[in-house]
KELO-340156 format. One record per residue: residue number from 1; residue in one letter; y, x, z of N, C-alpha, C, O in turn. Coordinates in Angstrom, 3 decimals, always signed. Each point is the difference from the previous one (the first is absolute). Example, Ala and Ser with C-alpha at 12.3 -4.5 7.8 and 13.67 -1.06 7.14 Angstrom:
residues 2
SITE  nr rest  n.north   n.east     n.up ca.north  ca.east    ca.up  c.north   c.east     c.up  o.north   o.east     o.up
SITE   1    a   -5.690  +13.190   +7.800   +1.190   -0.890   +0.000   +1.200   +0.900   +0.000   -0.019   +1.036   +0.665
SITE   2    s   +1.069   -1.386   -1.385   +1.190   +0.820   +0.060   +1.090   -0.770   +0.730   +1.108   +0.509   +0.169
This chain:
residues 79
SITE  nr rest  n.north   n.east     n.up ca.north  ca.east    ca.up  c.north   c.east     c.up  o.north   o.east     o.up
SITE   1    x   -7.196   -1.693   +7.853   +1.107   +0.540   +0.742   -0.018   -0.654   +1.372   +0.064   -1.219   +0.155
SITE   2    x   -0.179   +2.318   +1.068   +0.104   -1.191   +1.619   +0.578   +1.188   -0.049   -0.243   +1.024   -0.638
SITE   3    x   +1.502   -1.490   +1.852   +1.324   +0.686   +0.764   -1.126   +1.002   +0.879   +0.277   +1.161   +0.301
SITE   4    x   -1.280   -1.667   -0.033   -0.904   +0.612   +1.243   -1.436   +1.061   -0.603   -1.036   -0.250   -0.617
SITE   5    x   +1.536   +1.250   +1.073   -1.178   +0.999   -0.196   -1.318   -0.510   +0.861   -0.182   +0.168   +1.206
SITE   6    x   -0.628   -0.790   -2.084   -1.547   -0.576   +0.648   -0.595   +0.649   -0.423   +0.338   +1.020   -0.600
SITE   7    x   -1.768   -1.555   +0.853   -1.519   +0.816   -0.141   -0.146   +0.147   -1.337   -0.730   +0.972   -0.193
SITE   8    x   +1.154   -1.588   -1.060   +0.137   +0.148   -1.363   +0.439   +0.815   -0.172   -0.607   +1.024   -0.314
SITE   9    x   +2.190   -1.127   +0.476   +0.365   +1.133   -0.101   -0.192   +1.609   +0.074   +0.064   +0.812   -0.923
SITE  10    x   -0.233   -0.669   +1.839   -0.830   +0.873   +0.588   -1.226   +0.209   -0.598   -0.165   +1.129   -0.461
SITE  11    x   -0.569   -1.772   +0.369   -1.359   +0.464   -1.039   +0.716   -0.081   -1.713   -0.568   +0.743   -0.801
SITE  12    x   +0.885   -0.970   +0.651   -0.132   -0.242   -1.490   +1.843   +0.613   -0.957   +0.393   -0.040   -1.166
SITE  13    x   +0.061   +0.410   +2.161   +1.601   -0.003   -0.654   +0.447   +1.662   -0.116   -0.011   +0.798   +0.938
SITE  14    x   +0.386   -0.525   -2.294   +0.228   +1.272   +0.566   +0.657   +0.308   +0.234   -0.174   +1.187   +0.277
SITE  15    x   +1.950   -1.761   -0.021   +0.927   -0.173   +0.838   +0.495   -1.153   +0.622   -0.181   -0.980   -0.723
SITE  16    x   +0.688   +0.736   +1.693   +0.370   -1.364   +0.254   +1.573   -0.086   +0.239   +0.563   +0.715   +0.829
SITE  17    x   -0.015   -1.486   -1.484   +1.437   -0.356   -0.411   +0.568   -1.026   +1.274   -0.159   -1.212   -0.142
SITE  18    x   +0.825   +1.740   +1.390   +1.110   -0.876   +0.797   +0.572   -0.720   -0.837   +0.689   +0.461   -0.910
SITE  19    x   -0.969   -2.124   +1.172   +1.197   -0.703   -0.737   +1.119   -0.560   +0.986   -0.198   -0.013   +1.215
SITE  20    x   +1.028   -0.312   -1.615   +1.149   +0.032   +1.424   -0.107   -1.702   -0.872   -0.153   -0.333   -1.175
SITE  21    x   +0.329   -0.419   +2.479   -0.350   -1.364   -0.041   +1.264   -1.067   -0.698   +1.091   -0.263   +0.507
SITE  22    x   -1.543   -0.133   -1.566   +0.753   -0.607   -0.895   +0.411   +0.721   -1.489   +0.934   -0.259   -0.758
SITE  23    x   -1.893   +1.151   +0.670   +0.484   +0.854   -1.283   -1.378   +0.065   -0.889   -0.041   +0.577   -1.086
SITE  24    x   -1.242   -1.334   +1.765   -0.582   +0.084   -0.994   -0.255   -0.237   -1.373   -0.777   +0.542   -0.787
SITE  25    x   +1.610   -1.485   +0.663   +0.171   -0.434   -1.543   +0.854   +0.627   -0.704   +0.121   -0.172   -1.212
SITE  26    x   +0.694   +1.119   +2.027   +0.899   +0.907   -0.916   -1.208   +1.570   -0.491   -0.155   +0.824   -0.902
SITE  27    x   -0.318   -1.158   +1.986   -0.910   +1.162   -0.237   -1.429   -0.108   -1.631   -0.308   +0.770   -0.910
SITE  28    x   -0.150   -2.172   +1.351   -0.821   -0.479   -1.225   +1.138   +0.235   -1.312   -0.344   +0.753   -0.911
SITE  29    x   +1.437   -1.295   +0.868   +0.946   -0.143   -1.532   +0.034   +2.034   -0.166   -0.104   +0.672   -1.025
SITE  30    x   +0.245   -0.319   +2.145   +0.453   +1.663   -0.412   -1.329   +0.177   -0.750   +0.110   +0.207   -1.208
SITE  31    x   -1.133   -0.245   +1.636   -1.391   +0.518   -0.432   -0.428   -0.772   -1.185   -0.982   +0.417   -0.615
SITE  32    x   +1.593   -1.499   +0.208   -0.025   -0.785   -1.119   +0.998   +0.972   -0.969   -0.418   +0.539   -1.024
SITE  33    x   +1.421   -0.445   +1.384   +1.360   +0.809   -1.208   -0.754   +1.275   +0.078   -0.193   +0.263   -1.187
SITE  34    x   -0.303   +0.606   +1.836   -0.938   +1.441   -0.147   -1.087   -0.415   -1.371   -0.038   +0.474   -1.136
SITE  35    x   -0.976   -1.791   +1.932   -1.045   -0.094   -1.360   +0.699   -0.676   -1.227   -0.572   -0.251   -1.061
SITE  36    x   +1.703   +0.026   +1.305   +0.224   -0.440   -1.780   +0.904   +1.225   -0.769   -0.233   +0.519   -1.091
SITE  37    x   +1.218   -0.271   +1.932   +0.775   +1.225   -0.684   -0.997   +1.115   -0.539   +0.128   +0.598   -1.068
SITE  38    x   -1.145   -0.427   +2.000   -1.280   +1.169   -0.555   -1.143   -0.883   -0.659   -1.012   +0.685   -0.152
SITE  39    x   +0.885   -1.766   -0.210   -1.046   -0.730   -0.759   -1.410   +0.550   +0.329   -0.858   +0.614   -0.634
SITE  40    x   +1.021   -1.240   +2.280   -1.023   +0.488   +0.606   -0.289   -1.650   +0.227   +0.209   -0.423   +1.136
SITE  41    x   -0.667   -0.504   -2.137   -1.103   -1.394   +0.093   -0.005   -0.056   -1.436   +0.714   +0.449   -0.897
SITE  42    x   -2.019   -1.327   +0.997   -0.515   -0.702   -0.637   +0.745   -0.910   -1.083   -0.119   -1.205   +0.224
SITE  43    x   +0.980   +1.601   -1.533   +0.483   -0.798   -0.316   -0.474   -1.294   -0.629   +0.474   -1.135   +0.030
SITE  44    x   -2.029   +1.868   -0.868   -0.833   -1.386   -0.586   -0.211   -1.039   +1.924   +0.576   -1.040   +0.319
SITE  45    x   -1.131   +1.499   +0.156   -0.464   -0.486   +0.980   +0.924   -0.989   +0.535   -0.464   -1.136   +0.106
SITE  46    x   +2.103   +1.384   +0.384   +1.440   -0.725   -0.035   -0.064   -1.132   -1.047   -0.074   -1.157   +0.416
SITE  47    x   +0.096   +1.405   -1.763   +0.395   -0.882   -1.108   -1.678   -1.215   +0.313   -0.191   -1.204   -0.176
SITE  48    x   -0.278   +1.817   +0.453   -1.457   -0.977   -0.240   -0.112   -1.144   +1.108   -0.275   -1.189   -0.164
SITE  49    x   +0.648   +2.076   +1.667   -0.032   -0.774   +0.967   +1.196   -0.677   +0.900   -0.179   -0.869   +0.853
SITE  50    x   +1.107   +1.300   -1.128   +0.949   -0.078   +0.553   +1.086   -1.204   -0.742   -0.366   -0.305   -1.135
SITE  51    x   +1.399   -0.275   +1.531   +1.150   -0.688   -0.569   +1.188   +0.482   +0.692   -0.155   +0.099   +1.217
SITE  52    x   +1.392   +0.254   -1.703   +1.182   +0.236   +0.791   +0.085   +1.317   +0.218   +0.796   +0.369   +0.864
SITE  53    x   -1.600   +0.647   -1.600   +0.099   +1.536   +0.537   +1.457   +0.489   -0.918   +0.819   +0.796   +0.459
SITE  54    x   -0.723   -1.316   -1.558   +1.616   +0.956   -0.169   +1.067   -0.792   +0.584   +1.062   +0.601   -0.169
SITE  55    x   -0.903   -1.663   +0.765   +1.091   -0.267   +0.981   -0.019   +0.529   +1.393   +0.908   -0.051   +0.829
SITE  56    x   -2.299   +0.654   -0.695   -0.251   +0.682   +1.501   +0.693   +1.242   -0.408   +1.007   +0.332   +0.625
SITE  57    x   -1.646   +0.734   -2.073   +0.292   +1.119   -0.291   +1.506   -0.102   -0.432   +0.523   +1.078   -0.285
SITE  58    x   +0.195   -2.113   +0.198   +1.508   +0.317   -0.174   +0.775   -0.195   +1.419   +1.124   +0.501   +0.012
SITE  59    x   -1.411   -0.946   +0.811   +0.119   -0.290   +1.681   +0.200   +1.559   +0.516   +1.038   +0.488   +0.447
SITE  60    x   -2.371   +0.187   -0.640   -0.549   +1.068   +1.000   +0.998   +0.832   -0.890   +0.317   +0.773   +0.904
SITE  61    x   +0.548   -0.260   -2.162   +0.279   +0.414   -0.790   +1.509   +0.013   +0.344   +0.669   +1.032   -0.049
SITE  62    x   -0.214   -2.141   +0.370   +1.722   -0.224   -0.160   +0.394   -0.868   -0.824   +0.966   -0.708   +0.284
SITE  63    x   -1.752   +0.557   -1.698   +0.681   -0.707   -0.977   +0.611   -0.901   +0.453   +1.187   +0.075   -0.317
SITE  64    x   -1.491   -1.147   +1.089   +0.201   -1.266   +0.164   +1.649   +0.250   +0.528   +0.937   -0.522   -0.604
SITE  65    x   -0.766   +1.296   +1.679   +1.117   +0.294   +0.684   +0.874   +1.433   +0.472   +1.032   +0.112   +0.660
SITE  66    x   -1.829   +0.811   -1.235   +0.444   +1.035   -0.098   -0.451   +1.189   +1.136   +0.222   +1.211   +0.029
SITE  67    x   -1.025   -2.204   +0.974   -0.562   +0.692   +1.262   -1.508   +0.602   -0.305   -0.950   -0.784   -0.016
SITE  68    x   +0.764   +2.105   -0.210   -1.701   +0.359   -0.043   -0.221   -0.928   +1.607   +0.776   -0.554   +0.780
SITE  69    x   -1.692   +0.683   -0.816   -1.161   -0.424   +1.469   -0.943   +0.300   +0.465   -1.181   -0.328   +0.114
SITE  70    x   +2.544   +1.722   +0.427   -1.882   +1.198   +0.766   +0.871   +0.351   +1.086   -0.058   +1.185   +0.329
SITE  71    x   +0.927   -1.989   +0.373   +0.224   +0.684   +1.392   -1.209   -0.584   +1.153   -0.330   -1.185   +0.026
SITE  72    x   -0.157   +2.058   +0.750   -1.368   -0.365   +0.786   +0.673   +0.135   +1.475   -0.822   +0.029   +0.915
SITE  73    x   +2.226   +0.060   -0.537   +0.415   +0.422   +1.231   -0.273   +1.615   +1.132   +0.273   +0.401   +1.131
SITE  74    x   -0.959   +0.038   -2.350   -0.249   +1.364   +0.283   +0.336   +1.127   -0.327   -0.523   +0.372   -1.051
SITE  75    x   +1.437   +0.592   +1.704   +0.707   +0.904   -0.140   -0.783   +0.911   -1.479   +0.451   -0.178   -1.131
SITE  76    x   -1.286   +0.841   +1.319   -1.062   +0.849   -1.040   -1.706   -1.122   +0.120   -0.733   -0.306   +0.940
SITE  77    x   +0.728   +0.085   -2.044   -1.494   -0.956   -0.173   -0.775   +0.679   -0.691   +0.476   +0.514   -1.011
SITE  78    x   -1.883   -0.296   +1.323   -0.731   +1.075   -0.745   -0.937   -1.463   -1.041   -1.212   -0.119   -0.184
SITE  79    x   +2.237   -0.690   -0.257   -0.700   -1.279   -0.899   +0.710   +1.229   -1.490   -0.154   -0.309   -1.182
């Protein structure tokens, strides 16, 4: 993810996503709550390598406090 449409971009992206500065991490948790609500990862892969993924997946979720965590500061997000 760069705020800045570069030469990567451009070669290799097949859209490139404006991030408005200071929202990228809202933007990573949205695209995190997309791949878990649709069980779009790796769950062996999570349990094998990972530590702390269902306190992340109850975070990105609400459980913890009642807030999901997918606002990205963007009116319509094609995440």
């Amino acid at each position: 993810m760069d705020p800045r449409l570069n030469h990567t971009g451009k070669a290799l992206a097949h859209e490139w996503i404006a991030v408005r500065p200071g929202t990228d991490t809202a933007l990573v948790i949205a695209m995190a709550h997309v791949m878990i609500t649709e069980n779009l990862y790796d769950r062996r892969f999570i349990k094998t390598h990972t530590q702390g993924f269902e306190k992340f997946e109850d975070y990105v979720l609400g459980k913890e406090d009642g807030q999901v965590k997918t606002r990205s500061g963007r009116r319509r997000s094609p995440v």
